[in-house]
C-alpha positions as a LaTeX table, in Angstrom:
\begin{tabular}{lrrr}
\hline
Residue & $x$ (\AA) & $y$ (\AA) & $z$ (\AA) \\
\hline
Unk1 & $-58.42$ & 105.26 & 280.25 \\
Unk2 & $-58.50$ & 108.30 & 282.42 \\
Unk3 & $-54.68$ & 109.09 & 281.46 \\
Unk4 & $-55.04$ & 108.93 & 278.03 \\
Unk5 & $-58.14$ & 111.72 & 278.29 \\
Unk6 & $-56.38$ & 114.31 & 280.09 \\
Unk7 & $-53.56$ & 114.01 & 277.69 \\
Unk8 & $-56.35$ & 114.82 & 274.54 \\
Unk9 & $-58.34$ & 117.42 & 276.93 \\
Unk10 & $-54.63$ & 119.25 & 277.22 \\
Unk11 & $-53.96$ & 118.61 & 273.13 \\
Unk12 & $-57.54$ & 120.11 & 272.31 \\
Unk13 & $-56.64$ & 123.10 & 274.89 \\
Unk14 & $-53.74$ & 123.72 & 273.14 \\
Unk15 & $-54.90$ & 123.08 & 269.24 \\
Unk16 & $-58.40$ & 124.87 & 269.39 \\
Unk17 & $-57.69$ & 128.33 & 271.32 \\
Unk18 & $-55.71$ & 130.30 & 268.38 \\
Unk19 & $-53.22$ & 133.06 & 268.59 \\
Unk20 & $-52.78$ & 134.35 & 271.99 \\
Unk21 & $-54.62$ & 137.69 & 272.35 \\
Unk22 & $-51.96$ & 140.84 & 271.80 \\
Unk23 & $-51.40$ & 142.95 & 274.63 \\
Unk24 & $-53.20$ & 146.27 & 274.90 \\
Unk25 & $-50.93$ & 149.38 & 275.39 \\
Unk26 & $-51.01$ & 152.08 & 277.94 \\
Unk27 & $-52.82$ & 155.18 & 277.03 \\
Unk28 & $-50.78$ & 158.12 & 276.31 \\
Unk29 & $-50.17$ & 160.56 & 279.36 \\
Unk30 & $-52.08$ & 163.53 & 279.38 \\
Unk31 & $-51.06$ & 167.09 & 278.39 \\
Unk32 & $-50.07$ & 169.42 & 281.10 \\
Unk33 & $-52.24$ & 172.21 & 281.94 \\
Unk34 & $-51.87$ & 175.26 & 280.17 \\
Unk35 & $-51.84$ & 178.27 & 283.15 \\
Unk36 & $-54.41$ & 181.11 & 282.24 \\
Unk37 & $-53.19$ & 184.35 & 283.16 \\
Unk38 & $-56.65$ & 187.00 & 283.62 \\
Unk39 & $-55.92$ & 190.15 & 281.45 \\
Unk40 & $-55.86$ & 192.12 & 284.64 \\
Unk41 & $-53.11$ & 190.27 & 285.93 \\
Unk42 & $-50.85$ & 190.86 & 282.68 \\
Unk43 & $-47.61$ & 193.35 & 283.55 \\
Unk44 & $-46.73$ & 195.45 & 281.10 \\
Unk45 & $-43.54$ & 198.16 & 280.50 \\
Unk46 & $-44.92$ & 201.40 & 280.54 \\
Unk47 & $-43.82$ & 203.76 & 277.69 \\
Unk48 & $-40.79$ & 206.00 & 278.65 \\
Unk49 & $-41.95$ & 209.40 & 279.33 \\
Unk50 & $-39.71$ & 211.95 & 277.05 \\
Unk51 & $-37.51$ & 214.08 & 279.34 \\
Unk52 & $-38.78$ & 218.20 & 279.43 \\
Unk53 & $-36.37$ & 220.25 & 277.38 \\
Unk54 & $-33.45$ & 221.39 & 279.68 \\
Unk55 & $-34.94$ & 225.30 & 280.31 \\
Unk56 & $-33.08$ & 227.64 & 277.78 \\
Unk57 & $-29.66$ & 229.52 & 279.03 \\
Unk58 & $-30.04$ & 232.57 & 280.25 \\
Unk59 & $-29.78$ & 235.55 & 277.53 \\
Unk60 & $-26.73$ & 237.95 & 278.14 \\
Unk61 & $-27.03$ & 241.12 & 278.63 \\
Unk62 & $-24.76$ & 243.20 & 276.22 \\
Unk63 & $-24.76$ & 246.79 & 275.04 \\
Unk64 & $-24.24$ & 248.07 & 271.40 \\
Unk65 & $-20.87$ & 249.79 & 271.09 \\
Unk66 & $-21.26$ & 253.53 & 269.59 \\
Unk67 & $-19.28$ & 254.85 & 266.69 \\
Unk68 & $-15.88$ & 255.85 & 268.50 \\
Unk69 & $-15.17$ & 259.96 & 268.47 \\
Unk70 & $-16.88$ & 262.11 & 266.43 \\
Unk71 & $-17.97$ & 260.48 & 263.13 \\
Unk72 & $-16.22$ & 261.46 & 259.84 \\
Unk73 & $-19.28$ & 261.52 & 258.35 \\
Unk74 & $-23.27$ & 261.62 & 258.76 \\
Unk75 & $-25.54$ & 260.69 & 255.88 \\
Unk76 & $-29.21$ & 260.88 & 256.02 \\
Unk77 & $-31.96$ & 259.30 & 254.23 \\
Unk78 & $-35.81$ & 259.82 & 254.76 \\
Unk79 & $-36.39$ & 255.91 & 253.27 \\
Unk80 & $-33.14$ & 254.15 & 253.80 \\
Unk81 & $-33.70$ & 250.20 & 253.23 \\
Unk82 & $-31.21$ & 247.74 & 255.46 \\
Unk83 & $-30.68$ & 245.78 & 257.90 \\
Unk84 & $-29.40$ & 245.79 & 261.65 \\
Unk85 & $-27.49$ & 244.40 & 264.13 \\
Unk86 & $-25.31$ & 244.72 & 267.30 \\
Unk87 & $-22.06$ & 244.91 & 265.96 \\
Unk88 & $-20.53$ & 245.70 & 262.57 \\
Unk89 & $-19.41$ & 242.15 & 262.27 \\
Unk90 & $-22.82$ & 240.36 & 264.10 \\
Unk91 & $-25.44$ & 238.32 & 262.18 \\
Unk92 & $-28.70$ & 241.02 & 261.17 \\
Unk93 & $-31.68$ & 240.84 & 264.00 \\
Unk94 & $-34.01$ & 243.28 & 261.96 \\
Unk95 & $-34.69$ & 244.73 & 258.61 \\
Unk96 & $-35.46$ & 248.22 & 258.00 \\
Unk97 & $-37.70$ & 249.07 & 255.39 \\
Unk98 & $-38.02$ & 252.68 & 254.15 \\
Unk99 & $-37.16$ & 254.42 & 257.27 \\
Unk100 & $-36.15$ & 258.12 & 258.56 \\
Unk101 & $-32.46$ & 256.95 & 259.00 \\
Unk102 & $-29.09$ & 258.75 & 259.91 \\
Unk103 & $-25.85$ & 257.10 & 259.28 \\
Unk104 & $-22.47$ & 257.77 & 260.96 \\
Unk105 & $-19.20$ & 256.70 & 259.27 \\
Unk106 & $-16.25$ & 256.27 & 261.69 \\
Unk107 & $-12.77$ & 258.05 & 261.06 \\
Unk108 & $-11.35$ & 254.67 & 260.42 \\
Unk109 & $-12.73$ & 251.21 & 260.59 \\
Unk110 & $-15.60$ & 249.20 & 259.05 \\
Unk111 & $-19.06$ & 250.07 & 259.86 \\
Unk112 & $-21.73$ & 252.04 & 259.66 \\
Unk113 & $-24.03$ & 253.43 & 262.60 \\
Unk114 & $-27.68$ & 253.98 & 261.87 \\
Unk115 & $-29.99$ & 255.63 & 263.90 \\
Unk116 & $-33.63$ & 255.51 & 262.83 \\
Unk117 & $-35.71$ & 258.16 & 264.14 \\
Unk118 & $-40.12$ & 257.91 & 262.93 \\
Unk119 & $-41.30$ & 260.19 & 265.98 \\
Unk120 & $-42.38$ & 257.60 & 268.31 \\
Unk121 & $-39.56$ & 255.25 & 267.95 \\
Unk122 & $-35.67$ & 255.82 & 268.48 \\
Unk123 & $-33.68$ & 252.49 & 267.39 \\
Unk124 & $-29.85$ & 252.79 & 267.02 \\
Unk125 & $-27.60$ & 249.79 & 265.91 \\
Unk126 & $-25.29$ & 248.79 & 263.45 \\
Unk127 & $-25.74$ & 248.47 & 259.58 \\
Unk128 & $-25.27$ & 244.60 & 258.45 \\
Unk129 & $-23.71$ & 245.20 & 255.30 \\
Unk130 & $-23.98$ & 248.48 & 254.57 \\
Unk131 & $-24.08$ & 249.73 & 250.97 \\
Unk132 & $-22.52$ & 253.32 & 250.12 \\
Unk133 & $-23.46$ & 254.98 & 246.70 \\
Unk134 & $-22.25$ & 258.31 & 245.66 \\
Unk135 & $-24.81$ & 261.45 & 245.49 \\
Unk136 & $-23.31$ & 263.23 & 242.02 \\
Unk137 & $-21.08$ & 262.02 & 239.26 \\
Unk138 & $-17.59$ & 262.06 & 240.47 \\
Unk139 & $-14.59$ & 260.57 & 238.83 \\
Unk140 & $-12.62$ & 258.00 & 240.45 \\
Unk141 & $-8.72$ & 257.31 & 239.54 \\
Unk142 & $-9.52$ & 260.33 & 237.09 \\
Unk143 & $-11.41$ & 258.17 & 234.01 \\
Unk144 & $-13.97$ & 255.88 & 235.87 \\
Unk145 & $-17.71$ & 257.46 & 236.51 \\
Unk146 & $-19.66$ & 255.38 & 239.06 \\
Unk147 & $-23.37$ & 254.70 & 238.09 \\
Unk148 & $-25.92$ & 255.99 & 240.97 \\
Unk149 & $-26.80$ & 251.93 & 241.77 \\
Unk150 & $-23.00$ & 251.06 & 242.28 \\
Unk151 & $-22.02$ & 250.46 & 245.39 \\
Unk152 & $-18.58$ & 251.94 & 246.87 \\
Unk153 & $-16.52$ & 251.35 & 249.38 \\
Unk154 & $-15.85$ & 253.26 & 252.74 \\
Unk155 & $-11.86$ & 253.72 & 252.72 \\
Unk156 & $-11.92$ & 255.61 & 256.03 \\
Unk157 & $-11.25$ & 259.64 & 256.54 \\
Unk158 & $-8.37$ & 261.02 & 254.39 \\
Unk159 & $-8.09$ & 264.77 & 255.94 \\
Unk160 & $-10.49$ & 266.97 & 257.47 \\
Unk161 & $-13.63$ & 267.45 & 255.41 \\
Unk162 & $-11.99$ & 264.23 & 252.95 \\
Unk163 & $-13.20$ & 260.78 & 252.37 \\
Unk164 & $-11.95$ & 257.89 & 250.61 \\
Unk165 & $-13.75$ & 255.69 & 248.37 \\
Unk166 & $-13.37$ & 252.91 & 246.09 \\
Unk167 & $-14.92$ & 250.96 & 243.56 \\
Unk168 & $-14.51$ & 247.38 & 242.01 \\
Unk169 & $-14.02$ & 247.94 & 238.34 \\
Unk170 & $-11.97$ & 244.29 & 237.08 \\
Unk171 & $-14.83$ & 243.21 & 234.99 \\
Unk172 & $-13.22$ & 246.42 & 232.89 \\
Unk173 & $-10.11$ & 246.84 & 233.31 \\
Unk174 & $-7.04$ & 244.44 & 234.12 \\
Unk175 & $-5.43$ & 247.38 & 235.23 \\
Unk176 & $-5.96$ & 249.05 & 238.02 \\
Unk177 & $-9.38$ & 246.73 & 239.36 \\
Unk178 & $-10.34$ & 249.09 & 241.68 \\
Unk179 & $-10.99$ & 252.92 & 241.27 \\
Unk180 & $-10.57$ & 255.75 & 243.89 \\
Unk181 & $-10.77$ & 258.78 & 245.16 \\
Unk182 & $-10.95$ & 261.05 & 248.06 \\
Unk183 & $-14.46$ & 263.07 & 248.25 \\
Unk184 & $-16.41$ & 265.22 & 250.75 \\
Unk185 & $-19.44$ & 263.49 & 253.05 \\
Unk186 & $-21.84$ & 265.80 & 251.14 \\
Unk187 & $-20.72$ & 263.14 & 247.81 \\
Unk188 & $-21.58$ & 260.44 & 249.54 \\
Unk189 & $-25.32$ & 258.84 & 250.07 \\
Unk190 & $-26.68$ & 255.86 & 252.03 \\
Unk191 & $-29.43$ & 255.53 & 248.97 \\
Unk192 & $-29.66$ & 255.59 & 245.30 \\
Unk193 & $-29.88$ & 259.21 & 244.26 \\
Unk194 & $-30.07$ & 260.14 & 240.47 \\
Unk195 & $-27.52$ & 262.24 & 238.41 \\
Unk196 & $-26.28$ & 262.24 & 234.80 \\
Unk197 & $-22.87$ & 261.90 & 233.52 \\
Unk198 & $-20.62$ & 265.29 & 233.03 \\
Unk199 & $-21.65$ & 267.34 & 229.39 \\
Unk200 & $-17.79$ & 266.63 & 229.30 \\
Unk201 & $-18.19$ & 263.26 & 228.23 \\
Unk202 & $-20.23$ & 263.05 & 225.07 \\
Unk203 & $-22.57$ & 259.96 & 223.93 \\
Unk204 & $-21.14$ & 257.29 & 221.64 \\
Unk205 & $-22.33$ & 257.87 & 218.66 \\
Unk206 & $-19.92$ & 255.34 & 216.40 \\
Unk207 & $-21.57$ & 252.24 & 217.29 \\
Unk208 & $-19.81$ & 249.31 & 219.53 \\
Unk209 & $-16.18$ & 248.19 & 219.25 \\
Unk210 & $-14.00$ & 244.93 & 219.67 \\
Unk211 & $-10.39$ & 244.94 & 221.04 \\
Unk212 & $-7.56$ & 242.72 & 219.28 \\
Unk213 & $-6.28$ & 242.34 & 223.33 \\
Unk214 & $-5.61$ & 243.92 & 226.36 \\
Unk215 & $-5.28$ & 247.32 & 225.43 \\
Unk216 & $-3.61$ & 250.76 & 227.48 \\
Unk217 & $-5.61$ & 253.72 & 228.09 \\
Unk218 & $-5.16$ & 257.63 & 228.56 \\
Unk219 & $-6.96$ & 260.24 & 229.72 \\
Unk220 & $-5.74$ & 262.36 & 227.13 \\
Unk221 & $-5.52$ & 261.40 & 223.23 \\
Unk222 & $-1.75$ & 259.80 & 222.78 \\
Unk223 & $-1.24$ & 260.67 & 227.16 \\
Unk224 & 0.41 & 258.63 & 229.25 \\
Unk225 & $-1.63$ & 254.92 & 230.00 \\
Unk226 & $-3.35$ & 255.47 & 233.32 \\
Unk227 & $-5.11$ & 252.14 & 232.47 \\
Unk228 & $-5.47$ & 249.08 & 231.17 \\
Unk229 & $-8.31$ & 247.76 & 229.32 \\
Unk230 & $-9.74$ & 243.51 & 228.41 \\
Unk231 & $-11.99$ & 242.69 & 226.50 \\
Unk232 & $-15.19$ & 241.01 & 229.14 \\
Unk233 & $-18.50$ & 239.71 & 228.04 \\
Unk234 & $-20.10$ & 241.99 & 230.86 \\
Unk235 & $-19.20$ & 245.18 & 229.47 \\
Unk236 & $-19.72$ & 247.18 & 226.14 \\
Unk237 & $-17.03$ & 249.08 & 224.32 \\
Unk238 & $-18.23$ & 251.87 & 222.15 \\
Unk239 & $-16.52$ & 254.37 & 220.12 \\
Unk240 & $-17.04$ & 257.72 & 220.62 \\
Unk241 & $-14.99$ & 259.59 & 217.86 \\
Unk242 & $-11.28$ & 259.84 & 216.69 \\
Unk243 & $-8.55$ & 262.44 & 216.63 \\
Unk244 & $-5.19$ & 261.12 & 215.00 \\
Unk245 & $-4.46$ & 257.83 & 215.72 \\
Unk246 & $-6.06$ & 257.53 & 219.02 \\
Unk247 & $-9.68$ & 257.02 & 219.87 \\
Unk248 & $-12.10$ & 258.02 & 222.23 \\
Unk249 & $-14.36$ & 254.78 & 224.29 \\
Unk250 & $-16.79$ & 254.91 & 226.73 \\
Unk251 & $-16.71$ & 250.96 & 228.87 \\
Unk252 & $-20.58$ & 250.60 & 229.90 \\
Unk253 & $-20.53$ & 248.79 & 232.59 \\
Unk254 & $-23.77$ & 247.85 & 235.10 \\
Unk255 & $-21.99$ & 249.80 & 237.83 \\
Unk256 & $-20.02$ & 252.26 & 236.15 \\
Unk257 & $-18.90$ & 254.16 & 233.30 \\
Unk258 & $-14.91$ & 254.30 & 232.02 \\
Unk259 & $-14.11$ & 257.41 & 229.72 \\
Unk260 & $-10.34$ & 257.37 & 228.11 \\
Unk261 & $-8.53$ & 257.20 & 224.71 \\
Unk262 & $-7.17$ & 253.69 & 223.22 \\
Unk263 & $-4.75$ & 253.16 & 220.20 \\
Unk264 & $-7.09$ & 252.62 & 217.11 \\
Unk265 & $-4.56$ & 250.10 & 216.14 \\
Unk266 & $-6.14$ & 248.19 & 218.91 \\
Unk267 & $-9.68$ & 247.96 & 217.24 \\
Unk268 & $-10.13$ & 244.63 & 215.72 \\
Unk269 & $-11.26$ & 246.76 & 212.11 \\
Unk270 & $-12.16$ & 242.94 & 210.79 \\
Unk271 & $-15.39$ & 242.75 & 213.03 \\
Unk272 & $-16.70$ & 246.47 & 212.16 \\
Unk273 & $-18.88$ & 248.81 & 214.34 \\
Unk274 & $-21.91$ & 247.75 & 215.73 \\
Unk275 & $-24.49$ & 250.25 & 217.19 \\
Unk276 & $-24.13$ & 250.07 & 220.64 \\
Unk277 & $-26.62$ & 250.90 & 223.74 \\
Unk278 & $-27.04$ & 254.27 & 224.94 \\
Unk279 & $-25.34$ & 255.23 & 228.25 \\
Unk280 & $-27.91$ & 256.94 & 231.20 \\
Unk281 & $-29.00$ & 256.31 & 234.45 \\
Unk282 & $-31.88$ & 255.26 & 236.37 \\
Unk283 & $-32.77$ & 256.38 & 239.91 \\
Unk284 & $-33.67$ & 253.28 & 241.72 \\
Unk285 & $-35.06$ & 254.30 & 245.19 \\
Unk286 & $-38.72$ & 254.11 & 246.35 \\
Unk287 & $-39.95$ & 256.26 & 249.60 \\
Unk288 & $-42.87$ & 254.58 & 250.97 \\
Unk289 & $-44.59$ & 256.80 & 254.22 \\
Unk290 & $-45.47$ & 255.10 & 257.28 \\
Unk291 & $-48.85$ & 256.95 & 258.46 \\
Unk292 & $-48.31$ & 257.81 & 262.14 \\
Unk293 & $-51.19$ & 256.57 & 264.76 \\
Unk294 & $-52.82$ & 258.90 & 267.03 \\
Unk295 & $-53.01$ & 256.42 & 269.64 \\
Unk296 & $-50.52$ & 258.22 & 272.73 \\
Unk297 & $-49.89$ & 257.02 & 275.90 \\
Unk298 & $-46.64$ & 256.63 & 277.61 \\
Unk299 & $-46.01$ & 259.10 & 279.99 \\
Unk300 & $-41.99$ & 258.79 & 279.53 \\
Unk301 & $-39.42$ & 257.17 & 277.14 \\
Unk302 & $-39.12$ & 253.56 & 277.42 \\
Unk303 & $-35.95$ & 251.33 & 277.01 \\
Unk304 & $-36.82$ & 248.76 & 274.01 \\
Unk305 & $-33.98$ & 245.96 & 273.58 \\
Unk306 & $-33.92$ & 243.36 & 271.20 \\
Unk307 & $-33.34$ & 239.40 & 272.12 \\
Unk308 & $-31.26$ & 237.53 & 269.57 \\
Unk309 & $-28.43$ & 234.86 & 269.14 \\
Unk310 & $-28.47$ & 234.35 & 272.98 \\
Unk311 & $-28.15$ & 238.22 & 273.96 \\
Unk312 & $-30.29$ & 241.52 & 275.22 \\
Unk313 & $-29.06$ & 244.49 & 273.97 \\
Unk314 & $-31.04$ & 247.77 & 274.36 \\
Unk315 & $-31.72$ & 249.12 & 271.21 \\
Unk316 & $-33.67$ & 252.41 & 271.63 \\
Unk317 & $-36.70$ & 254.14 & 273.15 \\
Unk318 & $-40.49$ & 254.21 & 272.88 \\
Unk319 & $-40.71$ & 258.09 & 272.67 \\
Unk320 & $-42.99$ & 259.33 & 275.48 \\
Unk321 & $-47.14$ & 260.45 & 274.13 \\
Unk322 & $-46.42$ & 258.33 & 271.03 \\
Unk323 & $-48.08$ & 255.08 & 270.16 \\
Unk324 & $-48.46$ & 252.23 & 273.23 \\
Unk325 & $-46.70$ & 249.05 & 272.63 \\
Unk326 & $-48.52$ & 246.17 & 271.61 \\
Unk327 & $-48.15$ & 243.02 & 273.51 \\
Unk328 & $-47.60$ & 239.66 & 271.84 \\
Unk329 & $-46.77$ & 237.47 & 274.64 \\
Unk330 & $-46.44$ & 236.67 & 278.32 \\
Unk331 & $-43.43$ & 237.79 & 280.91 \\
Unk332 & $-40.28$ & 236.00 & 280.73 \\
Unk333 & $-38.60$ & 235.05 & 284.13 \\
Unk334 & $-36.58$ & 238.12 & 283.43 \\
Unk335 & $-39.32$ & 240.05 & 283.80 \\
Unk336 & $-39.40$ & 241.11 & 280.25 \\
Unk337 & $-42.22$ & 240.95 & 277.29 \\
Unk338 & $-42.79$ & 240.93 & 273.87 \\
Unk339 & $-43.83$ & 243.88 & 272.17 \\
Unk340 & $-44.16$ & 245.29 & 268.46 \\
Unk341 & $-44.44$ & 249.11 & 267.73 \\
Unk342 & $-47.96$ & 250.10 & 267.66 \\
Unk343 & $-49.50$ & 250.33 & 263.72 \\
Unk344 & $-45.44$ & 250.56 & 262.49 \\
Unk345 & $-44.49$ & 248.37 & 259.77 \\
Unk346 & $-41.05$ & 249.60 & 258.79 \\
Unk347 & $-39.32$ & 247.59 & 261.37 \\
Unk348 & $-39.46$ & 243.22 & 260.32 \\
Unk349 & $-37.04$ & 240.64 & 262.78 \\
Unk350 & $-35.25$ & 238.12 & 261.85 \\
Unk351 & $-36.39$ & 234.70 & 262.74 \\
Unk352 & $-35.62$ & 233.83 & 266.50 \\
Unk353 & $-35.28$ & 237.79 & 267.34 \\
Unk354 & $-37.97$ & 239.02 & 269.63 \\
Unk355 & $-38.46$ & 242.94 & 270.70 \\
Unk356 & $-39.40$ & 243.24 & 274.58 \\
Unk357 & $-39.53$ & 245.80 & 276.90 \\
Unk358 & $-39.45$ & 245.88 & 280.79 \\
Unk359 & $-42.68$ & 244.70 & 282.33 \\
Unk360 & $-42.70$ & 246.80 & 285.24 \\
Unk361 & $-42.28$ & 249.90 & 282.29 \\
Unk362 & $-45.82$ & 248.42 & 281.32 \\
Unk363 & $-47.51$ & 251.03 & 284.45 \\
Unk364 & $-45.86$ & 254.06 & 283.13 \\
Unk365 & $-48.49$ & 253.05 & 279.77 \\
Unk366 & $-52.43$ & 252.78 & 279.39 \\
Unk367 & $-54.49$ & 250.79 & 276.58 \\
Unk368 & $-55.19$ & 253.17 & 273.52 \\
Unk369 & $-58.93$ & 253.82 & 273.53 \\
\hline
\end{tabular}
């Protein structure tokens, strides 16, 4: 009896319980700390500070070469327009406008020398590009007339008391393009000047002409060709009369004027005559005065140089009791400082040139009152 109920105890123990309960699984770990850094302790890379400008090379010193000898010429003009610099061949530091100028043309050699001269300042220096026009109506190569506003050519000195000249004259004539002659300095002028052609060359009164082709040309009607004439859109051929069977032209041209006979079988007679412009001149130049300042100072002449391209050249003088120079910035570790010519306009630099003087020069000077 007692066996057979601990055999049905362990039967109802093992019928009545159910499914055994499921295991429970281990939590999940835990997430490692994040580490807080305080703002103050955050390192940052500074910026790069810009290197300063390596300091700029030292300017040379360098002095403007004269014309050599004695000139073969000197020009002068009370308003000469142009512009300077320290050699013949050197970039421009300054333009000149409308100043008392003197220009001196070497024997030989390109160049021209001007030394500008207002009363209170002396500059001297070379002329950067400088333009030569003639003073009267002269003939080059015997036919061409240069216009006043045409602008020849320095050739250098011929003889004593002779120049020679030239002038461009292709858009004209195939043959020769360039005109010349030898003339006296007193022909020459560093500025428009204003003339009229010779009363030996009369006005074209026949109306304009066209050429079947590149035609020869005389001085003389039926001469020998000293020329040789094309036919350009830039120029204006116009009939001036006939004799026989050659006739008389004038070539107007911007710059100059050719005078000569042609073949009239060389007129294309299909187009006709067409009235043509007159031929005169115009004189060109201005003068503009620069009013002096009463304003005097200096008790002697100063040196005045010019800095420009990396140099110092010397350039002129402040004239002594003339106007103080005016200055525009502090000393240099040269010892020099930037100055511009007291109530003078005539005198504009180029960008990057600067006009100093000597500081210690400054004591020889007092402040206009």
């Amino acid at each position: 009896m007692q066996a057979r109920y601990v055999v049905w105890s362990i039967a109802l123990a093992s019928g009545c319980g159910g499914a055994a309960p499921k295991p429970v699984p281990p939590p999940e770990p835990a997430p490692p700390p994040v580490a807080v850094t305080p703002p103050d302790a955050v390192k940052t890379t500074p910026e790069p500070v810009p290197a300063a400008p390596p300091p700029a090379p030292p300017l040379t010193d360098r002095a403007i070469a004269k014309v050599p000898g004695a000139p073969a010429c000197k020009l002068h003009d009370a308003g000469w327009y142009g512009k300077l610099s320290f050699a013949a061949d050197a970039a421009p530091f300054a333009t000149v406008i409308a100043a008392n100028t003197t220009m001196s043309l070497p024997q030989a050699g390109s160049g021209m020398f001007a030394q500008i001269d207002d009363g209170g300042i002396r500059i001297g220096a070379w002329s950067h590009e400088p333009t030569l026009h003639l003073a009267r109506a002269v003939a080059l190569s015997k036919i061409v007339y240069p216009r006043p506003v045409a602008k020849v050519s320095w050739e250098g000195l011929q003889r004593t008391g002779a120049v020679a000249i030239s002038l461009d004259v292709s858009s004209a004539l195939s043959e020769p393009t360039t005109a010349s002659a030898e003339v006296a300095c007193k022909d020459l002028s560093i500025a428009e000047a204003s003339y009229k052609l010779p009363s030996s060359i009369p006005a074209p009164t026949k109306g304009e002409i066209i050429l079947t082709g590149e035609t020869p040309l005389s001085a003389t009607p039926g001469g020998k060709p000293v020329a040789k004439v094309q036919q350009s859109p830039t120029v204006t051929l116009m009939m001036v009369g006939k004799r026989g069977a050659a006739t008389h032209i004038l070539i107007d041209d911007p710059d100059f004027v050719v005078h000569g006979w042609i073949p009239t079988s060389a007129i294309d007679e299909g187009v006709g005559l067409r009235m043509g412009r007159g031929v005169g001149y115009v004189n060109r130049s201005a003068r503009i005065t620069q009013p002096n300042s009463e304003n005097q100072d200096c008790v002697r002449d100063l040196p005045l140089f010019v800095e420009f391209g990396g140099n110092r050249a010397e350039v002129g003088v402040f004239v002594a009791g003339h106007p103080h120079p005016h200055i525009v910035d502090k000393v240099d570790a040269a010892g020099f400082i930037g100055v511009e010519p007291y109530g003078r306009q005539w005198l504009a630099l180029e960008p990057g040139a600067r006009l100093v003087m000597r500081e210690a020069d400054r004591a020889l000077c007092h402040t206009p009152k």
